[in-house]
N, C-alpha and C positions, 0 to 999 in steps of 0.2 A: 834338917839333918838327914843323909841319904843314910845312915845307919841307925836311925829311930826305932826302936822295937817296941811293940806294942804290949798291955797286960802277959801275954804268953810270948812276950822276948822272940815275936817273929816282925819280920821286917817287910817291906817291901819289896825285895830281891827276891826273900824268900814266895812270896807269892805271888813273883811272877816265873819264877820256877815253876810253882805249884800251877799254875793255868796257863803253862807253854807259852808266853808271851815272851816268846826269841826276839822277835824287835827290842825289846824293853831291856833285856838280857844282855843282847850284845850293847847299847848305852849305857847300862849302869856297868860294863865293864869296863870302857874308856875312864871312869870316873876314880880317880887315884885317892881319894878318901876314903873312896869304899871299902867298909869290911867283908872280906869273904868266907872270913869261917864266924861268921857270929854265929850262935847257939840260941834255939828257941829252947821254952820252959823242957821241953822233954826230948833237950839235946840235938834236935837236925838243924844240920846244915843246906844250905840250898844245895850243896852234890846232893844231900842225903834226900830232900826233896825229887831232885830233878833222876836220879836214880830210882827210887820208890813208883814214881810214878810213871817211867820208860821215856822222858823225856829225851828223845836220842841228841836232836841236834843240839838241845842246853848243854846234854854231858856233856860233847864235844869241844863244844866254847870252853867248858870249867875245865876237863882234860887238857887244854892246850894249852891255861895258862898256871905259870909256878906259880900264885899264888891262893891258889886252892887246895886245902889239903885231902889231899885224897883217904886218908886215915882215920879221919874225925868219924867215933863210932857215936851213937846213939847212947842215952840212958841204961838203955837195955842192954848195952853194950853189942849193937849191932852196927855193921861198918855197912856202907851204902852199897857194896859189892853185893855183900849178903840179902841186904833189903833185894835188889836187882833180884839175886837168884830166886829167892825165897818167894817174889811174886813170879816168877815165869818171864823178866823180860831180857828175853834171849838175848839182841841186839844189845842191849845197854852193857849185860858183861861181857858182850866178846868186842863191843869198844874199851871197855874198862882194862880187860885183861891184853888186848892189843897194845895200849897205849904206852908209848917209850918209859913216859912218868911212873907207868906202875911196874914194867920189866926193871927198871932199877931200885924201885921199892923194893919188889919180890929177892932180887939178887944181895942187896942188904942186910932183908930180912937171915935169907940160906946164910949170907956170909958170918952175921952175926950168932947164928945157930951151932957153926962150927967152932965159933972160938970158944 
């Protein structure tokens, strides 16, 4: 099962986020089973992974496709944007904050603020 998660509900995706394994990345993304926003025991997602850790060209793969949700915060209630800033990796948010996916997030967000 390519969504198995282990004791701490992290999966294989997720760590291959975690150790930059882009080959591996980009095949389990062809794989139309797979879940992309599963949640390990203390909430990350492989964005949140692949953000935390400056993984640039992973974000980019997860940025590209709709079904990753860019929003999905942590326990701590920290969103992977934040993880990004919070450790210094510059690159990861000015992909993040580039990304069409999040300019219409962000426009949403504004729009909804007005009503």
């Amino acid at each position: 099962d390519v969504n198995w998660q282990n004791d701490s509900n992290r999966t294989g995706f997720m760590m291959a986020c975690y150790w930059n394994h882009i080959e591996t990345v980009k095949y389990l993304m062809t794989i139309e089973t797979i879940n992309v926003n599963l949640v390990s025991i203390d909430g990350w997602t492989i964005f949140n992974y692949a953000c935390y850790y400056g993984r640039n060209e992973i974000v980019q793969i997860l940025l590209d496709d709709p079904r990753v949700d860019l929003m999905l915060s942590d326990n701590r209630s920290w969103s992977p944007l934040m993880r990004a800033a919070y450790w210094g990796n510059t690159e990861t948010v000015k992909r993040i904050l580039c990304a069409s996916r999040w300019r219409k997030i962000d426009a949403m967000q504004k729009s909804a603020k007005d009503n």
